[in-house]
Structure formats: structure tokens, C-alpha cells
Legacy VTK file of the C-alpha trace (Angstrom):
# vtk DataFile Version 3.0
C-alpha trace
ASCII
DATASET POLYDATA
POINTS 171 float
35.184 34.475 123.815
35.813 37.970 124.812
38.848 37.295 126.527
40.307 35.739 123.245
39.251 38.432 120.903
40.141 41.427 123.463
44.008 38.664 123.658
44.023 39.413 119.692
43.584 42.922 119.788
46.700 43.415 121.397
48.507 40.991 119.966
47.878 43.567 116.861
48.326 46.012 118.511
51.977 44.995 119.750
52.888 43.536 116.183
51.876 46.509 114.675
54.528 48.437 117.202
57.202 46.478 115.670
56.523 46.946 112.442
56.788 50.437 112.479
60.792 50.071 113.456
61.419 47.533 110.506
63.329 49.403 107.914
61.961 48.094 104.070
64.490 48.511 101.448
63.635 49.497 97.775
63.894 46.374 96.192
66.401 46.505 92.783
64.975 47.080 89.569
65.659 44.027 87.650
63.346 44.888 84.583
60.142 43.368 84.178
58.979 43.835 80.741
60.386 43.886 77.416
62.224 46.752 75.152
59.166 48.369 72.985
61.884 50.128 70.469
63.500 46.589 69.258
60.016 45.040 69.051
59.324 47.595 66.270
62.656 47.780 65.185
63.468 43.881 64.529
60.526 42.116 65.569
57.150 43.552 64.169
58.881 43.263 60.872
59.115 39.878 60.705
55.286 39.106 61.438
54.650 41.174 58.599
57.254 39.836 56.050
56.672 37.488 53.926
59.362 34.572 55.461
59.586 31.101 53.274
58.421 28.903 55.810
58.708 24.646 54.923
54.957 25.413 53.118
55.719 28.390 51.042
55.774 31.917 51.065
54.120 33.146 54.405
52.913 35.973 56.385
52.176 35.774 60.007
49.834 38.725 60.251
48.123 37.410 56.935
44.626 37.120 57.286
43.470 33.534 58.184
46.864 33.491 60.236
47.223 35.951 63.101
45.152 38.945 61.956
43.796 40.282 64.304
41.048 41.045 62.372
40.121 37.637 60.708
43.282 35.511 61.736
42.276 31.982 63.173
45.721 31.569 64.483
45.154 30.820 68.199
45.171 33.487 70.360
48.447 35.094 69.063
46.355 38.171 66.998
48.222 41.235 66.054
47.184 44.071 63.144
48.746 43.580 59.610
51.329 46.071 58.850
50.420 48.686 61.416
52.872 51.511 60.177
53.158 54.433 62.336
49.930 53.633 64.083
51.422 54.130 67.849
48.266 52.374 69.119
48.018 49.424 66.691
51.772 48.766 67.324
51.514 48.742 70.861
48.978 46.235 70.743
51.017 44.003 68.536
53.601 44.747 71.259
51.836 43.648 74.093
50.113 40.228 72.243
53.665 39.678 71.287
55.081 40.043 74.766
52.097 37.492 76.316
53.689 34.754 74.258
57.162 35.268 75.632
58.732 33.388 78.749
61.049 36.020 80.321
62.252 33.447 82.600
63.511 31.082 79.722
63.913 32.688 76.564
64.256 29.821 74.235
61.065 28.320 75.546
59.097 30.579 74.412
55.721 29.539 72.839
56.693 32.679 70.296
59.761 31.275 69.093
58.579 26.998 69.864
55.442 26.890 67.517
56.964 28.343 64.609
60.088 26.224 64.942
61.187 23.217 62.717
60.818 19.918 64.442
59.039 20.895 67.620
55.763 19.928 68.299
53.896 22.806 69.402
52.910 23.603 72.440
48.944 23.697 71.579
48.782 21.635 68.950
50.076 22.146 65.597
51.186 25.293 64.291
49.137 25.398 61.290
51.066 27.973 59.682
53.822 25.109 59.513
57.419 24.965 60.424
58.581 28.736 59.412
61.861 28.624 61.542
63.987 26.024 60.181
66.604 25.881 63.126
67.962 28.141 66.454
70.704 29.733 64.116
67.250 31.266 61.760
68.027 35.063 61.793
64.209 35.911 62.564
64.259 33.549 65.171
67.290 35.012 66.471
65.712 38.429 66.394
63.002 37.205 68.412
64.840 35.691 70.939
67.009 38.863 71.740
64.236 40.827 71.879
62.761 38.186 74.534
66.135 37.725 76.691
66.495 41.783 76.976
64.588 42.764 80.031
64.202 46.480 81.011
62.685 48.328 82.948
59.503 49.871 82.670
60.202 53.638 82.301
62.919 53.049 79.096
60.761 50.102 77.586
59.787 52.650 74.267
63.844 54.201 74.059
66.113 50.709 74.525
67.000 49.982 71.277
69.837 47.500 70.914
68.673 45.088 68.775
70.053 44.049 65.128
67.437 43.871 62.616
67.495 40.610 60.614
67.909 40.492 57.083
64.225 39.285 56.381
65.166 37.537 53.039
67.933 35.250 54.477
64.823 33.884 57.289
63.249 31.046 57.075
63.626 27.553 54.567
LINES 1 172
171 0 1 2 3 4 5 6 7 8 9 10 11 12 13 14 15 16 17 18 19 20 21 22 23 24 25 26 27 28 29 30 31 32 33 34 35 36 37 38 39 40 41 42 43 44 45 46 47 48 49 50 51 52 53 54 55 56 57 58 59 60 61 62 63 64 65 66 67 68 69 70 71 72 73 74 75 76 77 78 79 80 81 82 83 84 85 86 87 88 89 90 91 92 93 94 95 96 97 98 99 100 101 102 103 104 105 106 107 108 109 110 111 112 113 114 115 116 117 118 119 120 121 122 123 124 125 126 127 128 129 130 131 132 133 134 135 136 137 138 139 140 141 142 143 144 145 146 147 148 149 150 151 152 153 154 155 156 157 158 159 160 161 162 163 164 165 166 167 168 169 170
């Protein structure tokens, strides 16, 4: 038994000779999270507008929706209207960015539950369908937002998004 441990020793030992001659490149930024400045640009505004969705006039951060304050609206919870409240914003930011696949954009459960004719992903959306196709300017908002990646030092300066014209979203 000795023999074997005092045999693993130096087989540490020597491995950890060799490492010290491997040379470890920086690996490239590819950016890993999303742009902060276009989510409050083109993106917080929608959950706050009031978008005609298939059952009427509707707000997502409406309480009983997604407020995070009283919303039953799964766990997608941001704070109504949050203004120049940095910290409030952020928040709504980073719930936003939870329900966004940076891998594949358009599947996205922030974009799929909202969106006419697709079941969603956790049941039904009970807000209803407020998307009414790909082409919906909101929805197109959304999914820029999701398919820019940047890095993590110029996520709050990005901005290139366009803001949608709120009143031409939804049915």
C-alpha cells in the first residue's frame, strides 16, 4: 500500500513538472452576456407599454402579470416602470436576460411564450398571445437585443439597438 501511494506521489510530482512548460493562451473574448444600454433603450419599454395583445390592451409589468411585486406571471418578475432607478432596472435587466437563450435567439422562452401560435414552453402564457408573428416590431426588438452578445466590461455603453415604435406592436 505504501509502495502505491509513495508510486503516486511522483507520478504528481512528474506531471506537475510538465505542466509548468505548457504555455495557456488567453482564450478570445466572445461575449458572454447581453448589451445593458439596448435593454433600457428598446426593451424595458416594451414590458411597460401597454401592447394590444389577441386579449386586449396589456401590460407585462402590470400587476397580476409580471410585477414583481404582486405579478403571478411565472417566474419572469420585473418592477413596473422603474424610471431612472439604476438598481430596479438592473434587476429587470438581469430577470430579463435569465429568460434568453444566447445560443439560439429565436428560442427564447422571452420571445416563445408571448408569441402567437406557440404553445408555451410552461404551460400557457396567461397573458395570451401578445406577439402576433416573427415580423412584430417588439418582438423584433427583443430578439436583437438577445442575438447581440458583448462582452462584459461594455455591457452598460453598447447601444445599437432601434427602438420599436410601441404603437405599431402587437394585434
Amino acid at each position: 500500500m505504501i509502495r502505491v501511494l509513495l508510486m503516486c506521489g511522483l507520478c504528481l510530482v512528474a506531471l506537475s513538472a510538465c505542466l509548468d512548460n505548457v504555455e495557456v493562451e488567453p482564450e478570445e473574448e466572445v461575449g458572454q452576456t447581453l448589451c445593458l444600454a439596448d435593454y433600457q433603450a428598446c426593451v424595458d419599454p416594451v414590458f411597460h407599454a401597454s401592447i394590444n395583445g389577441r386579449a386586449g390592451p396589456l401590460t407585462c409589468s402590470a400587476s397580476g402579470c409580471h410585477d414583481i411585486n404582486a405579478g403571478s406571471g411565472g417566474g419572469f418578475k420585473i418592477f413596473p416602470n422603474p424610471g431612472d432607478d439604476q438598481a430596479k432596472l438592473l434587476a429587470n435587466f438581469t430577470s430579463a436576460r435569465a429568460f434568453a437563450n444566447m445560443s439560439t435567439p429565436p428560442q427564447s422562452k422571452l420571445l416563445l411564450e408571448p408569441l402567437n401560435g406557440i404553445s408555451a414552453i410552461s404551460g400557457t402564457h396567461t397573458g395570451g398571445d401578445i406577439f402576433p408573428n416573427e415580423n412584430d416590431g417588439c418582438y423584433q426588438a427583443i430578439l436583437s437585443w438577445i442575438a447581440t452578445r458583448v462582452n462584459e466590461e461594455t455591457a452598460d455603453s453598447c447601444g445599437r439597438c432601434t427602438v420599436p415604435t410601441i404603437s405599431a406592436c402587437g394585434f
